[in-house]
C-alpha positions as CSV (number, residue, x, y, z in Angstrom):
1,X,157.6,14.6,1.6
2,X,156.4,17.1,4.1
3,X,158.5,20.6,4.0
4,X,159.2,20.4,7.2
5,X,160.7,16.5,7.0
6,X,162.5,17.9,3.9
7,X,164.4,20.6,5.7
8,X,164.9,18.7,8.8
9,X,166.6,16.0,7.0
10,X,168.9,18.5,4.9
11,X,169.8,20.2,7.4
12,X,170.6,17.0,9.6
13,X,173.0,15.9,6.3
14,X,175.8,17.8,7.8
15,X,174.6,19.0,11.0
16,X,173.8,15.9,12.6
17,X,176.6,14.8,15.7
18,X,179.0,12.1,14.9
19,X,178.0,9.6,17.5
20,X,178.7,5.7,17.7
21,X,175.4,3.8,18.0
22,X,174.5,6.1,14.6
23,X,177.1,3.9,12.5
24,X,175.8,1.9,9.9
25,X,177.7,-0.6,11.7
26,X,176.0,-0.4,14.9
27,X,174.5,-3.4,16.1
28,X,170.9,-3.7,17.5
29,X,172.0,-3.9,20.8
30,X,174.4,-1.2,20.8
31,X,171.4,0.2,19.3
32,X,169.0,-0.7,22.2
33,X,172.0,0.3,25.1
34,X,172.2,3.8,23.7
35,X,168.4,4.2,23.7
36,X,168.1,3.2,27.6
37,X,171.2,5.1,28.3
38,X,169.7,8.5,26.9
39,X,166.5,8.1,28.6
40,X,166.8,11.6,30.7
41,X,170.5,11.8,30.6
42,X,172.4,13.9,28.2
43,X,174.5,12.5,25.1
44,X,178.4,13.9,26.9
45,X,177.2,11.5,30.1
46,X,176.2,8.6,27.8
47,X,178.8,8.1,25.5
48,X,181.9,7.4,28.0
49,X,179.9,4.7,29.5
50,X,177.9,3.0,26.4
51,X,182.1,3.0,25.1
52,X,183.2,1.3,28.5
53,X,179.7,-1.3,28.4
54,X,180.1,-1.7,24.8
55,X,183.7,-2.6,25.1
56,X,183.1,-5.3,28.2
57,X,179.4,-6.5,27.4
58,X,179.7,-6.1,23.3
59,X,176.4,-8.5,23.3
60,X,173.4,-9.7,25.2
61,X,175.0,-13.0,26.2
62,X,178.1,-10.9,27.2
63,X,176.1,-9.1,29.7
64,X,173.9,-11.9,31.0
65,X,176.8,-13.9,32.0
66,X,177.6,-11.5,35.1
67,X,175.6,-11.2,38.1
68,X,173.8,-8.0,37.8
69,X,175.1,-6.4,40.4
70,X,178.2,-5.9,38.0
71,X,175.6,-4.2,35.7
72,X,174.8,-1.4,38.5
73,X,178.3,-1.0,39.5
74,X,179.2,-0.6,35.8
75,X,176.2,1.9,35.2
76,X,178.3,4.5,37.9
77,X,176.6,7.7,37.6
78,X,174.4,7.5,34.7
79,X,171.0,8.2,37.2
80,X,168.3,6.2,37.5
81,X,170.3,3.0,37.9
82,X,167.1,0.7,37.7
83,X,168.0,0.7,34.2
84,X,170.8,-1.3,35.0
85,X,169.1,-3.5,36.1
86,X,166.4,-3.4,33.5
87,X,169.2,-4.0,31.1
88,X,170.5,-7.0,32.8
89,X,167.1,-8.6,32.8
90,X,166.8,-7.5,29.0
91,X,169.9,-9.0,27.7
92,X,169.1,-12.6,29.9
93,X,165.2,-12.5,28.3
94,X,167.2,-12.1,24.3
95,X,169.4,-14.9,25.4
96,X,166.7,-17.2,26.9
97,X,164.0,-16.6,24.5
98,X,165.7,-14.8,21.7
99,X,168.9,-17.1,21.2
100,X,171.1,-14.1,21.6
101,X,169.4,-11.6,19.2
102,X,167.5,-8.5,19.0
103,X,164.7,-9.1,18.0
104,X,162.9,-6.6,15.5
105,X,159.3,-6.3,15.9
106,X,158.2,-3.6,17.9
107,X,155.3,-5.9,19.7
108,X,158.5,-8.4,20.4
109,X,161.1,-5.4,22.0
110,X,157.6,-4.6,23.9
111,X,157.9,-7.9,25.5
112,X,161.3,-7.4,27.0
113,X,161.7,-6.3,30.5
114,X,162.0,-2.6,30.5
115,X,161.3,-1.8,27.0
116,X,158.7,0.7,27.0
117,X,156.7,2.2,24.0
118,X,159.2,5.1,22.8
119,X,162.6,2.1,23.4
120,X,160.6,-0.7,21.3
121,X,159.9,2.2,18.4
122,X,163.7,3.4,18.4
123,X,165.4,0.5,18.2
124,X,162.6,-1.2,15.1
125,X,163.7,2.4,13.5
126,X,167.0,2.9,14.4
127,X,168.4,-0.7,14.5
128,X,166.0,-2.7,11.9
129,X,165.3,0.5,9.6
130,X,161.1,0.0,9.9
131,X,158.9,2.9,9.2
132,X,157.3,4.1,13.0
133,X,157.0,7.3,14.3
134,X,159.4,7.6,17.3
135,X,158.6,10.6,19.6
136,X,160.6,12.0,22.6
137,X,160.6,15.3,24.5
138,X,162.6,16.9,21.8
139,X,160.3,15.7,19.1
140,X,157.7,17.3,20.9
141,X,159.0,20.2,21.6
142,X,160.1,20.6,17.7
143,X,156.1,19.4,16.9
144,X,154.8,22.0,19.4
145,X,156.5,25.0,18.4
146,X,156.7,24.7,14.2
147,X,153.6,22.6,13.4
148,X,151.3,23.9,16.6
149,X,152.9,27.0,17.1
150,X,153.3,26.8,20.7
151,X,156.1,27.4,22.9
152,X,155.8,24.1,24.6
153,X,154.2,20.8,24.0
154,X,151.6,20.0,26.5
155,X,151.9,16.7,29.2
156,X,152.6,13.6,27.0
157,X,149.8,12.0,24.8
158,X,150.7,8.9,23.6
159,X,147.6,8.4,20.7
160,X,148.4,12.3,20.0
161,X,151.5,12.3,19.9
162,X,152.1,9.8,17.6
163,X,149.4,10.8,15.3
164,X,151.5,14.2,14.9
165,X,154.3,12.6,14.2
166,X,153.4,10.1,12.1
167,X,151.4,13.5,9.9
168,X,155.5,14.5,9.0
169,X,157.1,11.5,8.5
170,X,158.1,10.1,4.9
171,X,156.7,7.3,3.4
172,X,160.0,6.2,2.5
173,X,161.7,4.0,5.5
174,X,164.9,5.3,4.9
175,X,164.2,8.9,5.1
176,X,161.5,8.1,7.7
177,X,164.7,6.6,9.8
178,X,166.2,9.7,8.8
179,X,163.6,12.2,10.2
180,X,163.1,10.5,13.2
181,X,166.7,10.9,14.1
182,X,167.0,14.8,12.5
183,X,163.4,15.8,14.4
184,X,165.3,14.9,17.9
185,X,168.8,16.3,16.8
186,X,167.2,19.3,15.8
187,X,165.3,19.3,19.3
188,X,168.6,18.6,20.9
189,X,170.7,21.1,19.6
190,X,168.8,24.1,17.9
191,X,165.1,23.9,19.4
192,X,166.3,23.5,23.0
193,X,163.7,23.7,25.9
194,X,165.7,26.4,26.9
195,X,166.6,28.5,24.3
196,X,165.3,28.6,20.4
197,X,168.1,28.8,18.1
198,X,165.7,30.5,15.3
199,X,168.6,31.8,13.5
200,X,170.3,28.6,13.3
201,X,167.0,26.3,12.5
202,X,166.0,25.2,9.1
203,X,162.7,25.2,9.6
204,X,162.4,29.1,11.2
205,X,160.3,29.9,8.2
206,X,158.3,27.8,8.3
207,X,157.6,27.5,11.6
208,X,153.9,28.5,13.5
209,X,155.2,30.0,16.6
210,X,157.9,32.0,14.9
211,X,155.2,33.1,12.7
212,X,152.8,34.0,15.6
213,X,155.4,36.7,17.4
214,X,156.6,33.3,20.0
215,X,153.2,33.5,22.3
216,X,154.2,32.6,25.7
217,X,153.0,29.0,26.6
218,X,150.0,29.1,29.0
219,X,148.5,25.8,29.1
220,X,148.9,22.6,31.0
221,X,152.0,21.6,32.5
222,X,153.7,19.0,33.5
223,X,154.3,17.9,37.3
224,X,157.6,19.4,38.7
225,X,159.6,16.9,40.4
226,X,161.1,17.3,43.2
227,X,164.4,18.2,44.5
228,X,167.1,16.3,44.6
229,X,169.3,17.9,46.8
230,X,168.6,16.3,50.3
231,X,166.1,13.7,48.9
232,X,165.6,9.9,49.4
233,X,167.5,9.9,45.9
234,X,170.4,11.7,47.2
235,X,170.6,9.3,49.7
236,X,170.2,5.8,47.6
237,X,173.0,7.8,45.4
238,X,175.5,8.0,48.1
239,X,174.6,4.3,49.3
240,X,175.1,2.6,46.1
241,X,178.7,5.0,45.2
242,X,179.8,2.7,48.5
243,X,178.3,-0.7,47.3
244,X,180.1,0.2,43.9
245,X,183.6,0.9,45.6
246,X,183.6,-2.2,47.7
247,X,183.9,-5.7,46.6
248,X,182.9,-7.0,49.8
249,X,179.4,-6.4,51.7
250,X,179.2,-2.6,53.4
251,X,177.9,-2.8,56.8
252,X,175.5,-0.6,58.4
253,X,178.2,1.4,60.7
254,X,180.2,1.7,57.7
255,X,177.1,3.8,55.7
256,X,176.0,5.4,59.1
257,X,178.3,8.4,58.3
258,X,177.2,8.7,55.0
259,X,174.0,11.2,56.0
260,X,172.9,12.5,59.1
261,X,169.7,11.4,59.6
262,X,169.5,7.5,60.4
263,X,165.8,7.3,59.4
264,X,166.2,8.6,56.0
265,X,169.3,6.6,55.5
266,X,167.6,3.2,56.6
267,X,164.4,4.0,54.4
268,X,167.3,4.3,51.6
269,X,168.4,1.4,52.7
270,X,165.1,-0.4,52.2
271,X,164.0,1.3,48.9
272,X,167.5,0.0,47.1
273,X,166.7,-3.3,48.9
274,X,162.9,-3.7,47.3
275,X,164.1,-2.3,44.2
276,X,166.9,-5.1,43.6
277,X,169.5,-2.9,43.5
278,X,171.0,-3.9,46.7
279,X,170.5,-6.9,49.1
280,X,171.4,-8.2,52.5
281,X,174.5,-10.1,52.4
282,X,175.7,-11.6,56.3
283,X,175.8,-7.9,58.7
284,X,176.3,-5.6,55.4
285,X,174.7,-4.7,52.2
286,X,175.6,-5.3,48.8
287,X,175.5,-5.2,45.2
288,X,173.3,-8.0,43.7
């Protein structure tokens, strides 16, 4: 085993967080909920509401037996809620075509509706124990800064960055499972993007930008997206909190106080509408 995968996985033996989908008694699709959950929202924002889906929609038939709009109202505050969505169409493609399961294959989970690359990985790792590499941001970051000895990882390569990964990980599925879940802990709690824990990491001797005096990063970088704070996102966030609250269709004077400018608001309007999210329901909007 690589010395890095060797300490990572040590040091994961007791540092690694007690969380639910890690059980052995998980099921893939707790599994696969956690892993679109987490997609750029943090673990304390996740677990509340995987507990409250896991306890009303404990399987993919569960789940595709409600209209989906029960899936966005459900998903609250989690960001991004076209995952909601995404989800909903996931579990009713296992049910259809799957007969209510998982399935295990990575090129299968690829085939779901949206279950990208790094999801389809995860839950063949995570849920089925297969040997893949799995890589995230933290991954990279941990990658980037002990094995490249950079402060950063540069804009995502897919080929590149699993090749790199793959370079640590056991040959062993078990302790490959392992690593891929330590490698992100370690990320996560220790190797953060904004602060390196170096005293805390068990890998801080052996690690290349530690060893080169922690150069500052000076090459490519990712795009920076844009505010939040009085975008079109805001905007869609504050229509669907109203779609959520009501069980009955929202009309248009009843979201015209909502944000001052009415052009902004109905392009909100519109975007929720093409995305699904919402529709038009008699003289007011709602949930799908």
């Amino acid at each position: 085993m690589h010395p890095l995968a060797a300490a990572i996985n040590a040091w994961y033996a007791s540092a690694g967080r007690d969380l639910p989908w890690r059980h052995a008694d998980a099921s893939p699709w707790a599994i696969l909920l956690s892993e679109v959950m987490l997609q750029q929202t943090p673990v304390n924002r996740v677990l509340p509401a995987w507990t409250a889906w896991m306890a009303r929609w404990p399987t993919p038939t569960d789940l595709a037996a409600v209209p989906p709009g029960e899936a966005v109202r459900a998903w609250q505050r989690l960001g991004y809620p076209r995952r909601a969505l995404r989800l909903h169409e996931c579990a009713s493609a296992i049910v259809e075509s799957r007969g209510g399961e998982v399935p295990a294959d990575v090129d299968a989970l690829l085939a779901l509706p949206g279950i990208g690359d790094y999801t389809a990985r995860a839950v063949a790792v995570f849920a089925f124990g297969q040997r893949h590499p799995v890589v995230d941001t933290n991954v990279r970051r941990v990658i980037a800064r002990a094995v490249d000895g950079n402060a950063e990882p540069a804009p995502p390569a897919s080929r590149r960055d699993l090749a790199a990964t793959e370079a640590l990980l056991p040959e062993s599925p078990a302790d490959a499972k392992t690593f891929s879940v330590a490698i992100m802990e370690l990320g996560a709690l220790v190797c953060t993007a904004r602060v390196a824990r170096c005293g805390d990491c068990p890998v801080a001797a052996l690690c290349a930008w530690r060893t080169a005096g922690f150069p500052a990063y000076d090459g490519p970088r990712r795009a920076v997206q844009a505010k939040y704070q009085g975008s079109d996102r805001q905007v869609r966030g504050l229509v669907l909190r109203e779609l959520r609250a009501s069980h009955r269709p929202v009309t248009d004077a009843e979201l015209a106080p909502l944000w001052t400018d009415a052009a902004q608001l109905v392009r909100a309007v519109d975007g929720l509408i093409a995305d699904g999210l919402a529709v038009r329901a008699g003289d007011g909007l709602a949930l799908p």
